[in-house]
C-alpha positions as CSV (number, residue, x, y, z in Angstrom):
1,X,-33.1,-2.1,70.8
2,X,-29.9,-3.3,72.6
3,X,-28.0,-3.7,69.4
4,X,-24.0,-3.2,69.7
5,X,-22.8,-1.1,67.6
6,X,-25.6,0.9,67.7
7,X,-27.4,0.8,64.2
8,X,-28.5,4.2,61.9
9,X,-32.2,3.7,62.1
10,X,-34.0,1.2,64.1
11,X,-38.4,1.4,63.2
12,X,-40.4,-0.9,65.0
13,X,-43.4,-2.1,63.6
14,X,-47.0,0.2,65.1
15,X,-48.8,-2.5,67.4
16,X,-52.0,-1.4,65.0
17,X,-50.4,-2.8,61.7
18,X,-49.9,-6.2,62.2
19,X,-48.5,-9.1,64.2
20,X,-45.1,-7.5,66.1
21,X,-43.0,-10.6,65.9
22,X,-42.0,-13.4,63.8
23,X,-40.8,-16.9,65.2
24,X,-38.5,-18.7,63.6
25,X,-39.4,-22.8,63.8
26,X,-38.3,-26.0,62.7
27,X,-39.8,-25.1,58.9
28,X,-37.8,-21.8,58.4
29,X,-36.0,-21.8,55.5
30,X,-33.1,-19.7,54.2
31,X,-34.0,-18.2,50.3
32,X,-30.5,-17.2,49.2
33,X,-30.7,-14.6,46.0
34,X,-27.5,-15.6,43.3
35,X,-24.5,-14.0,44.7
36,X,-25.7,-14.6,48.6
37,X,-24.9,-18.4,48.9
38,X,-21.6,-17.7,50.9
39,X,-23.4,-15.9,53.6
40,X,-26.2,-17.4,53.5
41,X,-24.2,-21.1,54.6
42,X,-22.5,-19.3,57.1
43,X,-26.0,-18.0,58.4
44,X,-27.6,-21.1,58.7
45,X,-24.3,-22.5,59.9
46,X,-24.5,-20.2,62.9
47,X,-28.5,-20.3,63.4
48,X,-28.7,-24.3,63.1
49,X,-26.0,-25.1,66.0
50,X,-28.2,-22.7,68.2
51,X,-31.7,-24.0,67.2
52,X,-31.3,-27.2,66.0
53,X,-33.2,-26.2,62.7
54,X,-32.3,-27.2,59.9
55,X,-32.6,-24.1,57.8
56,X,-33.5,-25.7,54.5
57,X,-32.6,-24.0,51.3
58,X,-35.7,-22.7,49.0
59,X,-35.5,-20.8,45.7
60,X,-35.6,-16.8,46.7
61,X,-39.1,-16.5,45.1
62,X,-40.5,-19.8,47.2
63,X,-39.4,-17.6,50.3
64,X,-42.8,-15.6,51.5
65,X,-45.7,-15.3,52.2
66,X,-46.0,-19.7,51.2
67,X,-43.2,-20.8,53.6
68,X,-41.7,-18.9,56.1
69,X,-38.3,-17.4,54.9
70,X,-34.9,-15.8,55.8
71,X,-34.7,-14.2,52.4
72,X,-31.0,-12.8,51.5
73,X,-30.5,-10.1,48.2
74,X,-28.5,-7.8,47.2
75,X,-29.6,-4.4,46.4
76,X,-27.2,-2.6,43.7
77,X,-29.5,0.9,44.7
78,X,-28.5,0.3,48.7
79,X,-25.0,0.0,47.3
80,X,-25.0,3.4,45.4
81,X,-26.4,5.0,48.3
82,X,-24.6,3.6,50.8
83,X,-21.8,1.5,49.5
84,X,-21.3,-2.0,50.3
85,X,-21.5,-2.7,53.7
86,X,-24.9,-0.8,54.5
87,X,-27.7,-3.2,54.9
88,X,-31.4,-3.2,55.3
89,X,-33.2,-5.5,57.9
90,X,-36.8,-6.2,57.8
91,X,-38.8,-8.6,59.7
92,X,-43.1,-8.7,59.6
93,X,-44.7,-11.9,60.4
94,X,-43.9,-13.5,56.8
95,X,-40.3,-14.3,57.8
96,X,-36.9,-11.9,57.5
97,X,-35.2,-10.1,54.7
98,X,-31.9,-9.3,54.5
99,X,-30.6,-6.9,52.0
100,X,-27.1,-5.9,51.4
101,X,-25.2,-3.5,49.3
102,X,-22.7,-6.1,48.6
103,X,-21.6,-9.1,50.4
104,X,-20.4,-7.1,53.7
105,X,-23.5,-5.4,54.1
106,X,-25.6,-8.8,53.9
107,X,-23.2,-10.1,56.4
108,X,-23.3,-7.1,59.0
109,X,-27.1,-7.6,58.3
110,X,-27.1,-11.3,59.3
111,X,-25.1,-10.3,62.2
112,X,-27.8,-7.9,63.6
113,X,-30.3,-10.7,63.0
114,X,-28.5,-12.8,65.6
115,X,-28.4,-9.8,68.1
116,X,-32.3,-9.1,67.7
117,X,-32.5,-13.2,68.2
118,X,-31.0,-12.9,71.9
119,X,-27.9,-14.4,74.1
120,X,-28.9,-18.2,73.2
121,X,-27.8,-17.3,69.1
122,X,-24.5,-17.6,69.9
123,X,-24.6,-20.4,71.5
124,X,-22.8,-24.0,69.8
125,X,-25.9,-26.2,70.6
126,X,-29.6,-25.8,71.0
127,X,-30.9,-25.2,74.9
128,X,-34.2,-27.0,76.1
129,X,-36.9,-24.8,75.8
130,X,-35.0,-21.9,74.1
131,X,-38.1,-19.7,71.8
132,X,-36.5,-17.7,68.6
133,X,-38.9,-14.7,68.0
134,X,-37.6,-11.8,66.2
135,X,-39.2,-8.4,66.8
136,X,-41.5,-7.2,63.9
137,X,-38.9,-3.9,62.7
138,X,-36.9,-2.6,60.1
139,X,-32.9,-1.4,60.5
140,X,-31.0,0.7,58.5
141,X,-27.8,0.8,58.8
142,X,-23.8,1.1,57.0
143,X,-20.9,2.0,58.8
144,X,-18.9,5.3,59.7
145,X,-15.1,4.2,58.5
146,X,-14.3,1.8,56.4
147,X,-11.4,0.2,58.6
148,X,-12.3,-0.8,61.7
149,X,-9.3,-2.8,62.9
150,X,-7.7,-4.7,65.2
151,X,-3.9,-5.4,65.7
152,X,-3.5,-8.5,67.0
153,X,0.1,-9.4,68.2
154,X,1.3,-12.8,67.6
155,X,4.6,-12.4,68.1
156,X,5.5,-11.3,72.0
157,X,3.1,-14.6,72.5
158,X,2.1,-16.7,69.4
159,X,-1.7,-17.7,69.6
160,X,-2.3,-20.8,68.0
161,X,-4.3,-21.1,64.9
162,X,-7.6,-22.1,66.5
163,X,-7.5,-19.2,68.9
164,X,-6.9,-16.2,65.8
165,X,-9.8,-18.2,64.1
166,X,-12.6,-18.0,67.2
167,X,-10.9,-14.1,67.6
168,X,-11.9,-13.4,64.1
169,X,-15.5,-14.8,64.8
170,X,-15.5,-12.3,67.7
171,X,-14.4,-9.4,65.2
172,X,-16.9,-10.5,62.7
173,X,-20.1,-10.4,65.9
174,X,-19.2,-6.8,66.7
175,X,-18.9,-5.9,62.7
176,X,-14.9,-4.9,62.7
177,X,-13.3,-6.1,59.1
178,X,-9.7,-5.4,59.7
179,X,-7.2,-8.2,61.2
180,X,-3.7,-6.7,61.5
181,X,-1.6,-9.3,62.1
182,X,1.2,-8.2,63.7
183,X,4.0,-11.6,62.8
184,X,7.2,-10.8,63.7
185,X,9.3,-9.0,66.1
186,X,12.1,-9.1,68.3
187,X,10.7,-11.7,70.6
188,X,9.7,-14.6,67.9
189,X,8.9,-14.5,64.0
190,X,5.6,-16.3,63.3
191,X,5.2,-16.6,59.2
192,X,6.6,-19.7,57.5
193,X,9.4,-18.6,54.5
194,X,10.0,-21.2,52.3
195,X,13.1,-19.9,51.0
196,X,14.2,-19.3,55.0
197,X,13.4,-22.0,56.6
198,X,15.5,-20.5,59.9
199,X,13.4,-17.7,60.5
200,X,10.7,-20.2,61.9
201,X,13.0,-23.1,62.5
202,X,15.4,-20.4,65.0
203,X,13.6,-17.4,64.8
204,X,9.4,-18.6,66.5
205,X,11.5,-19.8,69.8
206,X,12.5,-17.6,72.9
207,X,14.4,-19.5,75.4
208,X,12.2,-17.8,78.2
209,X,9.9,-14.3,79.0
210,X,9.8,-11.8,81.0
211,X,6.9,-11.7,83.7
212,X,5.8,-8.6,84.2
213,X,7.5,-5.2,83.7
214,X,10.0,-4.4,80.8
215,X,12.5,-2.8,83.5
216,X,11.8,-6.2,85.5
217,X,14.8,-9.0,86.0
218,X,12.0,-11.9,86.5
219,X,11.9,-14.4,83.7
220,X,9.6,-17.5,83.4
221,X,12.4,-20.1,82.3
222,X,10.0,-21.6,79.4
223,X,10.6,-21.6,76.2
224,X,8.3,-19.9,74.0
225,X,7.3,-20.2,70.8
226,X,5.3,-21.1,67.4
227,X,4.8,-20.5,63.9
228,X,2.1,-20.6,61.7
229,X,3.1,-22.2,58.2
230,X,1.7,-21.3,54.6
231,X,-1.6,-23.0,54.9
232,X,-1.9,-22.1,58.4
233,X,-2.0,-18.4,57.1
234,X,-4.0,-19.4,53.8
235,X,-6.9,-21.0,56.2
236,X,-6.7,-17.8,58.3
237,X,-7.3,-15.6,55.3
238,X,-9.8,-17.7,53.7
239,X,-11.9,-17.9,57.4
240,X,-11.5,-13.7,57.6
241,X,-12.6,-13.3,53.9
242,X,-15.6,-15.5,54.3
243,X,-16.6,-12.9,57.4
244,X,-15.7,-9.8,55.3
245,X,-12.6,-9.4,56.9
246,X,-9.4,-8.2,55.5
247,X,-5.8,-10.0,57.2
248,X,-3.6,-7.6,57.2
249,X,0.3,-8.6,57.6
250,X,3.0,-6.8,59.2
251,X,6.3,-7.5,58.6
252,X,8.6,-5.0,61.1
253,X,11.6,-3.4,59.5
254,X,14.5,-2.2,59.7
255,X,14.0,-2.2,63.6
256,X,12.2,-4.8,65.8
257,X,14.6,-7.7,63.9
258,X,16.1,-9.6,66.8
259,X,14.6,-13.0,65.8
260,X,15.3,-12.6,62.2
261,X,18.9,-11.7,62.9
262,X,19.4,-14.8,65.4
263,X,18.0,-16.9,62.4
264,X,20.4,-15.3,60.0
265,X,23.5,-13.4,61.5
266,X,24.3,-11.9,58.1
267,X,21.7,-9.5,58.7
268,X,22.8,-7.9,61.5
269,X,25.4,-5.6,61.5
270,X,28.6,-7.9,61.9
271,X,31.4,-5.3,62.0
272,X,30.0,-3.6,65.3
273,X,28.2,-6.6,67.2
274,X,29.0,-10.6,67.2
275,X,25.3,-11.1,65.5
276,X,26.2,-15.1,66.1
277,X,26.0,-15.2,69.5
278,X,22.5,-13.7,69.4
279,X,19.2,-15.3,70.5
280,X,15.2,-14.2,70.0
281,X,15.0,-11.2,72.6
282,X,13.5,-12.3,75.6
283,X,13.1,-8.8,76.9
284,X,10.3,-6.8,76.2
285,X,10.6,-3.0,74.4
286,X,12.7,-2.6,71.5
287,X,16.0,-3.9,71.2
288,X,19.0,-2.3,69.8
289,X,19.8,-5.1,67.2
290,X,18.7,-3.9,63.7
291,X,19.0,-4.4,60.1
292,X,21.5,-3.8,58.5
293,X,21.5,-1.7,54.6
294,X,23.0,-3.9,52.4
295,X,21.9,-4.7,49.1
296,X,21.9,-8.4,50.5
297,X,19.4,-7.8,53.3
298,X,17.3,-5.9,51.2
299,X,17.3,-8.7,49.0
300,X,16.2,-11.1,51.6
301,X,13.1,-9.5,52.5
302,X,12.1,-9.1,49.1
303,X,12.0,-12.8,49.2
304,X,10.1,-12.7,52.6
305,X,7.5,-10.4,51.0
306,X,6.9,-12.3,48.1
307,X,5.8,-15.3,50.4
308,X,3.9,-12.9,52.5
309,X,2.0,-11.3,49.1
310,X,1.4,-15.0,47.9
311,X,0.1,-15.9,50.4
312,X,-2.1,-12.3,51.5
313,X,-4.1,-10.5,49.1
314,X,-5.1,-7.3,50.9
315,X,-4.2,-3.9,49.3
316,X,-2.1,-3.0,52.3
317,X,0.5,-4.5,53.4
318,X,2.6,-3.2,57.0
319,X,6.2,-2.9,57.1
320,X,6.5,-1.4,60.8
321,X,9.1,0.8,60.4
322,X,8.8,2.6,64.3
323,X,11.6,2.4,66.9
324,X,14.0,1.7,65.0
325,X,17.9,2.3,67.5
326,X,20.4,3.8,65.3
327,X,23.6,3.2,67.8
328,X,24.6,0.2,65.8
329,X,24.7,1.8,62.6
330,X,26.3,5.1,64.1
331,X,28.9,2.5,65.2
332,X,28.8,0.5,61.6
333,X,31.3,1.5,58.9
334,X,29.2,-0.5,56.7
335,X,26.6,1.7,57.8
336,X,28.4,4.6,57.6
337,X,29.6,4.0,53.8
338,X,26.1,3.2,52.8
339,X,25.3,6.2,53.7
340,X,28.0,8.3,51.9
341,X,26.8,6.5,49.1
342,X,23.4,7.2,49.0
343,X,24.0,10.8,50.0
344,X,21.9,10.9,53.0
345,X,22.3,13.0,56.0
346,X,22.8,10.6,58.6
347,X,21.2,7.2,60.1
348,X,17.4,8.8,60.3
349,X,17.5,9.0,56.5
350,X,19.0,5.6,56.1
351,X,15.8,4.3,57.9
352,X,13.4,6.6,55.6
353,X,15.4,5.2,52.9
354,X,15.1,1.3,53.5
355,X,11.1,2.0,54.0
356,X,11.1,4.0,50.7
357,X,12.9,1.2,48.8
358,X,10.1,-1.0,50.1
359,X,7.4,1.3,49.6
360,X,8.8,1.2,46.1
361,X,9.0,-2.5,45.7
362,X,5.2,-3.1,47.3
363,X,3.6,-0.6,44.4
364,X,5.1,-1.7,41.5
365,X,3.4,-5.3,42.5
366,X,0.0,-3.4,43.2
367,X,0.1,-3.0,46.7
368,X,0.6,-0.7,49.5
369,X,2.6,0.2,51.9
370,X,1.3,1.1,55.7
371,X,3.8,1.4,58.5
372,X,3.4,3.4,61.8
373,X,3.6,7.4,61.6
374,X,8.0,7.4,62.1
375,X,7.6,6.3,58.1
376,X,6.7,10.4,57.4
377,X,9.9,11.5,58.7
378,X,11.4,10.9,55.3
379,X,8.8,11.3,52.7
380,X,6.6,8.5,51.4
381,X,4.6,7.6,47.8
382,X,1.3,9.3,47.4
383,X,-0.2,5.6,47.7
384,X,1.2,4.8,51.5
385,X,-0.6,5.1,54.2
386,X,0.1,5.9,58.1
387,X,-0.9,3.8,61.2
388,X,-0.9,7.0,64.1
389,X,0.0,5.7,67.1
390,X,1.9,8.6,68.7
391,X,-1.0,10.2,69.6
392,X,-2.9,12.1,66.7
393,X,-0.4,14.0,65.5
394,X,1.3,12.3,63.0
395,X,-2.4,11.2,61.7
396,X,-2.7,15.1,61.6
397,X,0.2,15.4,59.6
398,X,0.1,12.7,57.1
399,X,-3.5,13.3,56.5
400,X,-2.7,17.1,55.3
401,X,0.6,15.5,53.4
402,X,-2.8,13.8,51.3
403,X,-1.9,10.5,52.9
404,X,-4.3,8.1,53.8
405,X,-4.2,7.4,57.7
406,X,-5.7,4.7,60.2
407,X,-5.9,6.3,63.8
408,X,-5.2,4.4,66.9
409,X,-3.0,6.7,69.5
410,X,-1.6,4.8,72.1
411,X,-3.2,6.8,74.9
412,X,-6.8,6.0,73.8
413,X,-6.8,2.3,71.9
414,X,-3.9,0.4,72.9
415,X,-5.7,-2.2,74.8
416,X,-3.0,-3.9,76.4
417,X,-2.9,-0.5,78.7
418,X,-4.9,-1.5,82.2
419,X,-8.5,-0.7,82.2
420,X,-9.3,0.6,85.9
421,X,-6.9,2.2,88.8
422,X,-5.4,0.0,91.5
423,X,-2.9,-2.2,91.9
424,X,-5.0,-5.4,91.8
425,X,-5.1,-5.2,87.5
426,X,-3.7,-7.6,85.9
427,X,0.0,-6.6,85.1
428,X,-1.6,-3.1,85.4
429,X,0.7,-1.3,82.4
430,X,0.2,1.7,80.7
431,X,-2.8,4.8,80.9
432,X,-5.6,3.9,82.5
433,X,-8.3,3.6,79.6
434,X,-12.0,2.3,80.8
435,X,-14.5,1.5,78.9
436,X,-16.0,4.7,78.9
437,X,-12.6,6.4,77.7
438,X,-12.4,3.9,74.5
439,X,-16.2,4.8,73.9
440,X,-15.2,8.7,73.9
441,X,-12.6,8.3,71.5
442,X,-13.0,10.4,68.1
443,X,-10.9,9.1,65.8
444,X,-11.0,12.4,63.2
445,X,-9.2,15.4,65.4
446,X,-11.0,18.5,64.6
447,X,-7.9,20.3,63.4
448,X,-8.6,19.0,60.1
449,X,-10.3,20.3,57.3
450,X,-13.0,18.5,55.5
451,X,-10.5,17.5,52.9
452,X,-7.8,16.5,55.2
453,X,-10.6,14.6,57.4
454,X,-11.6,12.8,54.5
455,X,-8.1,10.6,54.3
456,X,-9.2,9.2,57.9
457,X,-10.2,6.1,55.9
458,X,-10.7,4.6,59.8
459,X,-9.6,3.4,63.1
460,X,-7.9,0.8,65.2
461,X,-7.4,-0.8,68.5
462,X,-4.1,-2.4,69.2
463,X,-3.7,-5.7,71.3
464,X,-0.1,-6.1,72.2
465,X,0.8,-9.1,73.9
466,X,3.9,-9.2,76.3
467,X,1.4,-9.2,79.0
468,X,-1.1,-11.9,77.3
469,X,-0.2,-15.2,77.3
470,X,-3.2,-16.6,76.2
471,X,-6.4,-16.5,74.5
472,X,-8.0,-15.9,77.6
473,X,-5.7,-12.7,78.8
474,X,-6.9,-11.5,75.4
475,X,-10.7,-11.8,76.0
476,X,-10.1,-10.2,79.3
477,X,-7.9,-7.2,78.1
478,X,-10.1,-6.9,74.6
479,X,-13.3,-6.9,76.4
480,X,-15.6,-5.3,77.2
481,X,-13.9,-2.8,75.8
482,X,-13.1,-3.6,72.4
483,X,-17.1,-3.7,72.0
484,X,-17.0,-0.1,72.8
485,X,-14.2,0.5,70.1
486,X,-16.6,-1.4,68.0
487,X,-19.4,1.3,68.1
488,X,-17.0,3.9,67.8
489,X,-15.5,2.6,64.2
490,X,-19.2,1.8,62.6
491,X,-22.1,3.9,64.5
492,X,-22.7,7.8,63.7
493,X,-21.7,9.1,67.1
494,X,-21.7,12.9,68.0
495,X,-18.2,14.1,67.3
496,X,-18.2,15.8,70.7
497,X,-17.0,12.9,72.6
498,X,-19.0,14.8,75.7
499,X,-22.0,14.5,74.0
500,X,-21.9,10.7,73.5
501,X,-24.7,8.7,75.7
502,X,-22.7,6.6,77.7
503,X,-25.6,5.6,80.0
504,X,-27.2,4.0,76.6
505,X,-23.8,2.3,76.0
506,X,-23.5,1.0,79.4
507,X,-27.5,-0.1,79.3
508,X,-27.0,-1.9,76.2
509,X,-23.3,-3.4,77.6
510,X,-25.6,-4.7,80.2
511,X,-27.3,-7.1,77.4
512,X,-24.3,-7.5,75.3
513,X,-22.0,-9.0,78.5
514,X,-25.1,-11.7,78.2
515,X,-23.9,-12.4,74.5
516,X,-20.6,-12.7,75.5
517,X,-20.9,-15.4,78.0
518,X,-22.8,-17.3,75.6
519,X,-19.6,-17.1,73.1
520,X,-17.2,-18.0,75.9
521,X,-15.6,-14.6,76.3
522,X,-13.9,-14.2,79.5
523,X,-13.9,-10.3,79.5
524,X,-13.4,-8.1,82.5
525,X,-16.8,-8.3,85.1
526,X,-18.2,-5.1,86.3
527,X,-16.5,-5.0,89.4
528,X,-13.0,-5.6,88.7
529,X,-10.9,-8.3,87.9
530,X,-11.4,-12.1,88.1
531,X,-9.8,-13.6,91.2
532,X,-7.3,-15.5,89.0
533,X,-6.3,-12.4,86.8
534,X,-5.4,-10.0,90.1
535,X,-1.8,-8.7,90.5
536,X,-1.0,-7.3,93.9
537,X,1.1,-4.6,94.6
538,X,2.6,-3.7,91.4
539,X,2.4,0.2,90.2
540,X,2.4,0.5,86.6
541,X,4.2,2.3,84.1
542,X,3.3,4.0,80.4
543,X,3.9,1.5,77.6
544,X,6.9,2.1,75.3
545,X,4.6,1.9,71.8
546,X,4.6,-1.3,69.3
């Protein structure tokens, strides 16, 4: 079976036993079990734009052997065995059943279906002549980690709303449940504040970019820029949730703050730098304009946050809280006073301090904090939990501390990093990291123990986008790569990333690029790049981290 990611158990039906397919028609009908509707309108949704079947509703027990069925259930023991998102696929020559352990598992299930159905499934209209048999077998299957994300950076280059909703279909294909929406930043601030209207108004627009290398002087001379506003984001959730996906929201702090502070001056620190004359950063890296530690500014994103929780209802919420410069407040006597007061030992506490204050504020409403592994260097709740991107070690570290962790090192699953050697990649930054490197990364380091292991709750690939402009520099940088990742997150690889079949992978990648063109992905051929993403002559450089 050329299924990506590569499913537990895959039994095909003996040729002596029966009839080894099952063809869906024009009569197919979808038998959804109470609780199943949801999926099962976003099945037939899928299925009828390919076929051109209508898919007709029928009460579950009408659904076989009388008329052929897709039958949906849920199956509570599957869920006690398994948990929710394992899912049983069985298809003889009645019709197809589809059992979940909860919602998620009936969607990954329907997800396989459309695999096992070929290329033309994924298609937005029916093709002449097209056939829909379905092999007669049965799948088990649940996944590895239960976060299997993707950071998605809207804020070096917004993507408009139609674009983060087709890239969430793409997530939902390859079975990944975790959007990490990455909002603001130094270069634009992308989440509508009712009570600040200048953070979108001032803060989503860059007067120009850079093209190319953060130590390059080359600028495009176009402004830059979009928001999305509180429906925008409410639509966005609602789309993921439907796909059993989670939106995630990061909100950087103390650091990464430019746009916020060219919105609002007052945040900045005024007695060192004319925070006025400031624009949205249109350099790439970090800038050295942060936050500054008044009771004011602290305030103010309290407000920001209770937007953002109104408006996002996952557990966790990300507060940044990496690269944070600490010349300014070294310079500040604002700064420096705050931190007499408090008692602290210097500036690297006053960061640990603002995230702890927020860390704080985010539980006593019922959430959680996440934030990328600097927030350890000053103590955290037992409930917060650490993105590692500095390689594994602060996933190491926070792990043993009991803290929950989500690993994504920069040097194996930052996909903006180039994905072959040679100058003619695309703005060719970072480590080189192929296809086969993202597909022999283990995200649990074997330093830990089983109990330390066990606070790996999953993994993520990072798309950061100075160097994608565009839905289609995403496809190309994500892909085929981020179907690799995919396999990685939910199928029960060897641990030994040696021992992994890569020849299987790569067979199966084969098929899989055939369901990609049939979505519209524009991922990165076999050979190399397309003619229109090339970049002559340009060495690259490691990236400098979120």
């Amino acid at each position: 079976m050329d299924l990506i990611p590569a499913p537990r158990s895959v039994e095909l039906l003996a040729r002596d036993t029966g009839p080894r397919s099952f063809l869906l028609g024009p009569g197919t009908r979808i038998a959804a079990a109470e609780g199943t509707e949801g999926v099962a309108r976003l099945l037939r949704a899928e299925l009828s734009a390919a076929t051109g079947f209508p898919f007709d509703a029928c009460a579950p027990d009408d659904g076989r052997p009388e008329a052929p069925a897709v039958s949906l259930e849920l199956d509570d023991d599957l869920r006690a065995a398994s948990g929710p998102e394992a899912y049983r696929l069985t298809v003889d020559a009645h019709g197809v059943l589809l059992r979940g352990g909860g919602l998620p598992g009936l969607l990954h299930a329907a997800q396989t279906l459309r695999q096992l159905l070929g290329p033309q499934a994924y298609r937005r209209a029916p093709l002449p002549g097209a056939t829909w048999a379905l092999p007669a077998v049965t799948i088990d299957d649940a996944p590895r980690f239960g976060w299997r994300g993707v950071l998605l950076d809207v804020a070096r280059h917004f993507l408009p709303k139609a674009d983060v909703l087709r890239f969430l279909d793409l997530m939902a294909a390859h079975k990944l449940n975790v959007l990490h929406l990455h909002l603001t930043d130094d270069q634009g601030w992308r989440v509508e504040i009712a009570r600040h209207p200048r953070l979108t108004a001032v803060g989503a627009w860059r007067e120009r970019s850079m093209v190319g290398f953060r130590s390059g002087d080359r600028r495009d001379d176009r402004p830059h820029g979009g928001f999305y506003t509180r429906d925008d984001l409410r639509e966005i959730v609602a789309y993921a949730a439907a796909r059993q996906i989670t939106v995630v929201p990061e909100i950087d702090l103390p650091g990464h703050n430019q746009a916020a502070i060219a919105a609002y001056p007052e945040l900045g620190n005024t007695d060192v730098v004319d925070t006025a004359a400031l624009g949205v950063w249109t350099d790439w890296g970090v800038s050295p304009h942060v936050l500054n530690a008044s009771d004011a500014t602290l305030r103010f994103f309290e407000e920001v946050l209770e937007e953002v929780l109104d408006v996002f209802p996952s557990e966790f919420v990300h507060l940044g809280g990496d690269e944070c410069p600490k010349e300014q407040w070294k310079a500040s006597p604002a700064a420096q006073a705050r931190i007499a007061e408090l008692g602290l030992s210097g500036e690297d506490e006053l960061q640990s301090w603002i995230i702890r204050h927020f860390d704080r504020w985010l539980a006593d409403r019922g959430r959680r904090l996440i934030g990328w592994d600097e927030i350890l260097e000053g103590g955290l709740a037992p409930g917060a939990a650490v993105s590692s991107w500095r390689g594994y070690e602060g996933g190491i570290a926070a792990a043993r501390a009991g803290h929950d962790v989500v690993m994504c090192p920069e040097q194996h699953v930052y996909l903006d990093h180039r994905q072959a050697p040679g100058d003619d990649e695309p703005i060719p930054v970072g480590y080189v990291r192929t296809t086969e490197d993202v597909y022999r990364f283990e995200p649990v380091p074997p330093e830990l123990d089983p109990a330390a292991a066990a606070h790996v709750i999953g993994t993520q690939a990072n798309l950061w986008t100075e160097f994608m402009a565009s839905a289609r520099d995403i496809d190309y940088r994500a892909f085929p790569r981020l179907a690799a990742f995919a396999e990685v997150a939910w199928s029960d690889l060897p641990r030994d990333p040696a021992a992994r079949d890569w020849p299987d992978f790569e067979r199966r990648m084969a098929v899989h690029r055939a369901r990609l063109d049939a979505l519209g992905v524009e991922y990165r051929p076999p050979g190399g790049p397309h003619p229109w993403q090339r970049w002559p002559g340009v060495a690259g450089r490691p990236s400098d981290g979120p």
